[in-house]
Structure formats: structure tokens, C-alpha cells
DOTORMAR-104643 format. One record per residue (C-alpha): residue in three letters; x, y, z. Coordinates in Angstrom, 1 decimal, padded with zeros to 4 digits. Example, Ala and Ser with C-alpha at 12.3 -4.5 7.8 and 13.67 -1.06 7.14 Angstrom:
<pts>
<aa ALA, x 012.3, y -004.5, z 007.8> $
<aa SER, x 013.7, y -001.1, z 007.1> $
</pts>
This chain:
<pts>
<aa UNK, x 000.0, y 000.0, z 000.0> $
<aa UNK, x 001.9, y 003.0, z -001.0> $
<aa UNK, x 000.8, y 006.4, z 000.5> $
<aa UNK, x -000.1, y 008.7, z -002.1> $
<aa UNK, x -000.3, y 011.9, z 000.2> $
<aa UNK, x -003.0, y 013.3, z 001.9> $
<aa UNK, x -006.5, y 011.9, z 002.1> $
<aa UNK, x -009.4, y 014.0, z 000.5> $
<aa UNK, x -012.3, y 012.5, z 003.7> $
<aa UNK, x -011.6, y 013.9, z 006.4> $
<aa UNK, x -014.2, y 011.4, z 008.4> $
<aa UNK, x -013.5, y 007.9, z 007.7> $
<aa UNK, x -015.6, y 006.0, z 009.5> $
<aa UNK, x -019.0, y 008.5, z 010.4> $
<aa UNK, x -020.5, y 005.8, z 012.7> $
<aa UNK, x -017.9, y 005.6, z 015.1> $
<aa UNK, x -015.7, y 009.1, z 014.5> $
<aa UNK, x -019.6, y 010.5, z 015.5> $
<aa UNK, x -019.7, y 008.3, z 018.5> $
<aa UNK, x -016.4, y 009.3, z 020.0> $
<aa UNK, x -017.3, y 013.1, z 018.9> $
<aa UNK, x -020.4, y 012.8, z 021.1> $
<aa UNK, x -018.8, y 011.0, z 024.0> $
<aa UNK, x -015.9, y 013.8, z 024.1> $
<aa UNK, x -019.1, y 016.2, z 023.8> $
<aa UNK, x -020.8, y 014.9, z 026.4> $
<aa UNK, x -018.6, y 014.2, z 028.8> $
<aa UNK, x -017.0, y 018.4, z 028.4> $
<aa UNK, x -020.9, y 019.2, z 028.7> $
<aa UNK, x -021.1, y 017.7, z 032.1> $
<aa UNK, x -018.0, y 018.7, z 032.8> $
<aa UNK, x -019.6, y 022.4, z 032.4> $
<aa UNK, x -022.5, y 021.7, z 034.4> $
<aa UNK, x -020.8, y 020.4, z 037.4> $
<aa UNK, x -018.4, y 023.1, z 037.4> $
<aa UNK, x -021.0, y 025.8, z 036.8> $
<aa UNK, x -023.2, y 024.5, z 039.4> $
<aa UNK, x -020.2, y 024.6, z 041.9> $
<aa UNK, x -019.2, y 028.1, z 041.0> $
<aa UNK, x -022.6, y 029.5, z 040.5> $
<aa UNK, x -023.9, y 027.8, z 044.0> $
<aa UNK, x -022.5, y 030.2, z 046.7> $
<aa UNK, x -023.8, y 033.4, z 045.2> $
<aa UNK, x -027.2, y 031.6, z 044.2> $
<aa UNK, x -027.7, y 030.9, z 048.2> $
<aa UNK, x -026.8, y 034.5, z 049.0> $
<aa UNK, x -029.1, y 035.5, z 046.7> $
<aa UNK, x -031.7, y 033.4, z 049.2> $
<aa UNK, x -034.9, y 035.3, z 050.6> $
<aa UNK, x -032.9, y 034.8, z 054.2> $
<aa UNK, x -029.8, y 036.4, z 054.0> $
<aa UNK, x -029.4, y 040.5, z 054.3> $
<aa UNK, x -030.5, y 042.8, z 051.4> $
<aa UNK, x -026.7, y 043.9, z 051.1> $
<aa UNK, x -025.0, y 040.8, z 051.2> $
<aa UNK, x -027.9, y 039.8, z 048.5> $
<aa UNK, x -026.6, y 042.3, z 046.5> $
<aa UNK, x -023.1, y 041.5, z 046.8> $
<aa UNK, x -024.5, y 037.9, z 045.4> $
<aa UNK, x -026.0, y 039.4, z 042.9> $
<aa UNK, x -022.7, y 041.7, z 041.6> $
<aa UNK, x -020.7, y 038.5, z 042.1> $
<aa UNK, x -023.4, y 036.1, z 040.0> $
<aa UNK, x -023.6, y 038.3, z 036.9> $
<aa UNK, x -019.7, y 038.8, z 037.2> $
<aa UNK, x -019.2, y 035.0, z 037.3> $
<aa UNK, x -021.8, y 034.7, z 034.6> $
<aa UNK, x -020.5, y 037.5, z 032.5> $
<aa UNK, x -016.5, y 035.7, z 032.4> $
<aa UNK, x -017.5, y 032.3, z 032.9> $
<aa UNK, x -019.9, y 031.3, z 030.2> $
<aa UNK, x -017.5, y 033.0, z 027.5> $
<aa UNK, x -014.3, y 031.0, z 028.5> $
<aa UNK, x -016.4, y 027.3, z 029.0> $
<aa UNK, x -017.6, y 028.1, z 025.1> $
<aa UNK, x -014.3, y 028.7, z 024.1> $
<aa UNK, x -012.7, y 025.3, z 025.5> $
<aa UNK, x -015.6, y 023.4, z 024.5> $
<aa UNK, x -014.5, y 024.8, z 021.1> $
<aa UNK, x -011.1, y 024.5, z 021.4> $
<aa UNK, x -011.2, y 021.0, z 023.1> $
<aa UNK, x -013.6, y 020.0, z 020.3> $
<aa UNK, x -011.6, y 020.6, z 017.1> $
<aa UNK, x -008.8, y 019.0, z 018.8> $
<aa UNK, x -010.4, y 016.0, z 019.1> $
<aa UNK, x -011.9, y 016.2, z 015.8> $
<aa UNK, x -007.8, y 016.6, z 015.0> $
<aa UNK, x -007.1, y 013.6, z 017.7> $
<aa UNK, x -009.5, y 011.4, z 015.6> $
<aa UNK, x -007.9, y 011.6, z 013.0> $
<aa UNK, x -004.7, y 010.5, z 014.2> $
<aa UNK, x -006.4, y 007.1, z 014.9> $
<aa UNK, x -009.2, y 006.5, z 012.5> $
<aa UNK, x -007.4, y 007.4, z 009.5> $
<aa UNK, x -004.7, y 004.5, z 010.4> $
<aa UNK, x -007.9, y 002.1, z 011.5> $
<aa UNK, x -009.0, y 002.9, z 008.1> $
<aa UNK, x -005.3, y 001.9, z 006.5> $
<aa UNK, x -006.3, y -000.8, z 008.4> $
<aa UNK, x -009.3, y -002.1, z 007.3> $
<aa UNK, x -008.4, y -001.0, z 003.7> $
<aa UNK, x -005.4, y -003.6, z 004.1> $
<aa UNK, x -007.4, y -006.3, z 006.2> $
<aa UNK, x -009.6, y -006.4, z 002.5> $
<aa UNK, x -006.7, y -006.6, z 000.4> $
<aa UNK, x -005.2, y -009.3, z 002.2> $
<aa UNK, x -008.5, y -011.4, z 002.7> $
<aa UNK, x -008.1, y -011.3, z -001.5> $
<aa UNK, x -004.7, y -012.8, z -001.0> $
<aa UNK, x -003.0, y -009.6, z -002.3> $
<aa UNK, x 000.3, y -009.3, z 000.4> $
<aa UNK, x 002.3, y -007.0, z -002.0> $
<aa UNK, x 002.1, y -004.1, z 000.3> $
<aa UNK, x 003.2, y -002.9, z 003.2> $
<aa UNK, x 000.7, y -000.3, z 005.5> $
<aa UNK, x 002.6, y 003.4, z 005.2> $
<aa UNK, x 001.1, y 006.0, z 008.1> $
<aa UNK, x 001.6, y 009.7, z 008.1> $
<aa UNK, x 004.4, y 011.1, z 010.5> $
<aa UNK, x 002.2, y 012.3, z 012.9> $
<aa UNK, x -000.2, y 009.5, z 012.6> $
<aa UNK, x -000.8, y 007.1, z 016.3> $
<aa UNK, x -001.0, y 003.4, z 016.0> $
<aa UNK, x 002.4, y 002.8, z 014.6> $
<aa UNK, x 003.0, y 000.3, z 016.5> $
<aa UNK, x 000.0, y -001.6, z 015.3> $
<aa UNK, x 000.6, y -001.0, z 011.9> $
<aa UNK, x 004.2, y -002.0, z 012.2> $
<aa UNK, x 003.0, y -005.3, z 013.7> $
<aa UNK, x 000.5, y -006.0, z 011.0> $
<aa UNK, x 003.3, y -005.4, z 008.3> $
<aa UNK, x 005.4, y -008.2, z 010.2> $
<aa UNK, x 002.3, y -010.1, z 009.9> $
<aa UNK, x 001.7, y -009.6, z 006.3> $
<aa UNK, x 006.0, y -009.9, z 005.7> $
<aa UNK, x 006.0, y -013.3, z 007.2> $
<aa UNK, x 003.1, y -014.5, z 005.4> $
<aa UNK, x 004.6, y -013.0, z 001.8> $
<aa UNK, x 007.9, y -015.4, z 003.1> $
<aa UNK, x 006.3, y -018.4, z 003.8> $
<aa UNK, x 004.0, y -018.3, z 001.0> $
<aa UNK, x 006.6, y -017.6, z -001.2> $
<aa UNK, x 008.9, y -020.0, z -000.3> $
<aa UNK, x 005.9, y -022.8, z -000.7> $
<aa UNK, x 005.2, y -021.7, z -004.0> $
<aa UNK, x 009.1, y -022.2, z -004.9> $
<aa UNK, x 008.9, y -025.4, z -003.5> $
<aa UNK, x 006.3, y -026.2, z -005.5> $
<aa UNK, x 007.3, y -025.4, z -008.3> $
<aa UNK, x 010.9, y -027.5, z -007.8> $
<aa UNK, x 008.2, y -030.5, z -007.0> $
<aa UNK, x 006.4, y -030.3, z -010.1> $
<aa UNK, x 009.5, y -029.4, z -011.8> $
<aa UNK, x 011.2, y -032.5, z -010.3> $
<aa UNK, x 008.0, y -034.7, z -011.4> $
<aa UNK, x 008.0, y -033.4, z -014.8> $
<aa UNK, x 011.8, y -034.7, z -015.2> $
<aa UNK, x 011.1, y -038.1, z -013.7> $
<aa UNK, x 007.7, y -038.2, z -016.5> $
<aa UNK, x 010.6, y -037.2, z -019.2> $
<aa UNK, x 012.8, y -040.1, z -017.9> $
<aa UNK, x 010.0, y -042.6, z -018.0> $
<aa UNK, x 009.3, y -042.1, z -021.3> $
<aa UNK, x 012.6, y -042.3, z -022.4> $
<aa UNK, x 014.5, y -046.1, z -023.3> $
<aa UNK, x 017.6, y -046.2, z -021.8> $
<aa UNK, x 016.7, y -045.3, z -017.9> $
<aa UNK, x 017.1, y -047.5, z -014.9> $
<aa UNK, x 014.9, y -048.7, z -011.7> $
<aa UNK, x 018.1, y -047.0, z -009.7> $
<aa UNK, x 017.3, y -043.6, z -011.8> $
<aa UNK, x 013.9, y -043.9, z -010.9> $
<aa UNK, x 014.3, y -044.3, z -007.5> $
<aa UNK, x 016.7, y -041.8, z -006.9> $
<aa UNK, x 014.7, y -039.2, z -008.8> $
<aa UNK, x 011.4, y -040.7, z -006.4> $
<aa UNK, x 013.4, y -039.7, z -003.3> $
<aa UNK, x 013.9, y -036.7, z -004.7> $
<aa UNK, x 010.7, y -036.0, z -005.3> $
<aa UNK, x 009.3, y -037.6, z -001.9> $
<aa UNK, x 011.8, y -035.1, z -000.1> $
<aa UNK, x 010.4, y -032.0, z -001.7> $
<aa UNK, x 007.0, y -033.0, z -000.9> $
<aa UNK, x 007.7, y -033.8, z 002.7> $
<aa UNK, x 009.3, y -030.2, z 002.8> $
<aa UNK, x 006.6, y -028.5, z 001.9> $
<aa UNK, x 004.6, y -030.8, z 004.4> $
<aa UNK, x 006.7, y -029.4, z 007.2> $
<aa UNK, x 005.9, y -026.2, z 005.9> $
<aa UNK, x 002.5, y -026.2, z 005.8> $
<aa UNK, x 002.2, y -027.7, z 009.1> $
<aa UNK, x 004.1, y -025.1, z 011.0> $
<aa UNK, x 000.6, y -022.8, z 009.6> $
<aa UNK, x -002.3, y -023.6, z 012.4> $
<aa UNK, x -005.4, y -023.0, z 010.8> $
<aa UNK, x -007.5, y -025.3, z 013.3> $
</pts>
């Protein structure tokens, strides 16, 4: 898989960017809240029918002061905080997609590729395990297709010595062992792969 520069979708995956979007949300919403109702609190008990009319009014001046700075700031952070996770998300879904692009590709049988990430991309560990994963598989597979092809190779020598008049039972055997030693090869081979 060769990187070809920057992607053109920003959201790669709506369902679950969308889903993490809306936990982040959430969680700075009730983040908000809470801190609002602990800030806000104090002066909303001064302002109680209870206290004294001046210390009401000192209440007062301090709730629409807190209400004046705080509710610009929190809409500023929630802002801030948002687009950087919108930013953060795409750190780590644009890899999963890499990911799942390759996962496809290799499910077809195609390992000529190797996963390439963006500098500043996360999950590089993971995508340097998978191209391990899809190396080793490109060895092993290779190296059973070259030992297949030396075992047909092998039989098709031993079908041209048949045929011809002047061989010998020692020839033959010989050229079986041959044969039966490639094929056990590749029967190691195969078993080293656990597919049950």
C-alpha cells in the first residue's frame, strides 16, 4: 500500500468518529455543568430570601460577574477542546481505516504491500505489527510456491525419464526420493501454519 499523500475524507468512519465526537461532547458538557453548578452555587444561596438585602446584593454583583467571564471561557474550551479531538481522531481512524483497507486486500490474498502512516499519525506500533504479519506471510507463502514449483519441476523430469528407453529402476528411485523429499518439505511447511 503506497501512500499517495494526503487523504481528500476527512471522516473515515462517520459511525464511530460520530460516536467518539459525542462522548468527548458529552462528557465536556457535564464537565460544564458540574463546574457551573459549583461556582454558581455560593452566590445563588446568597441571593436566598434569608440572607441580608446587602450581602444579596453582593450575590448578585458576584453572579452576573461570574456569569459575564465564565460562560465565554467554558464556550471557548468546549471549542477548542472539540476541534482537537476532531484533530485527535484523525490520528487514529485514519490508520484504522489503512487498516481495514489492508485487512480487504489481504483477505483477497494480495500481500504485496506494506501499510505506510503519516508522521504524525498514532498506532504505529500496530501497523508495524501488521506489516510483520503480512512480511511473514509473503515469506512463507513464497517459499511454498518455490517449493512447488521445484516439486512439479522434479516430477515433470522423472515423467521425461519414464518415457525415455535407456533409464534405470536405480534412476527412478533416486529421482522418487527426490521427489518424496520435496514433498515432505513442503509438508513441514504447511504444518508449521495452524489454521484449526
Amino acid at each position: 500500500m503506497v501512500f499517495k499523500g494526503r487523504r481528500r475524507r476527512f471522516i473515515v468512519n462517520k459511525r464511530i468518529q460520530y460516536k467518539f465526537f459525542i462522548i468527548v461532547i458529552s462528557y465536556l458538557l457535564f464537565i460544564v455543568f458540574l463546574l457551573g453548578f459549583l461556582m454558581f452555587i455560593p452566590s445563588i444561596l446568597g441571593l436566598s430570601g434569608e440572607a441580608a438585602f446587602e450581602k444579596q446584593v453582593v450575590a448578585a454583583q458576584e453572579f452576573l460577574t461570574l456569569h459575564k467571564r465564565f460562560w465565554p471561557s467554558i464556550l471557548a474550551i468546549i471549542l477548542i477542546l472539540g476541534i482537537h479531538s476532531i484533530y485527535i481522531f484523525h490520528r487514529v481512524f485514519g490508520p484504522m481505516y489503512r487498516f481495514k483497507d489492508a485487512f480487504e486486500r489481504i483477505s483477497k490474498g494480495d500481500l504485496s504491500f506494506n501499510i505506510q502512516l503519516r508522521r504524525s499519525d498514532y498506532l504505529v506500533v500496530e501497523k508495524d505489527s501488521i506489516n510483520n504479519m503480512i512480511n511473514s506471510l509473503r515469506e512463507i507463502i513464497g517459499s511454498l510456491k518455490r517449493d512447488h514449483m521445484t516439486f512439479f519441476e522434479e516430477i515433470k523430469q522423472l515423467d521425461e525419464k519414464l518415457t525415455s528407453s535407456d533409464i534405470t529402476l536405480e534412476v527412478v528411485r533416486n529421482k522418487l526420493k527426490e521427489v518424496r523429499e520435496n514433498g515432505e518439505q513442503m509438508k513441514r511447511k504447511l504444518d508449521a501454519i495452524k489454521i484449526d
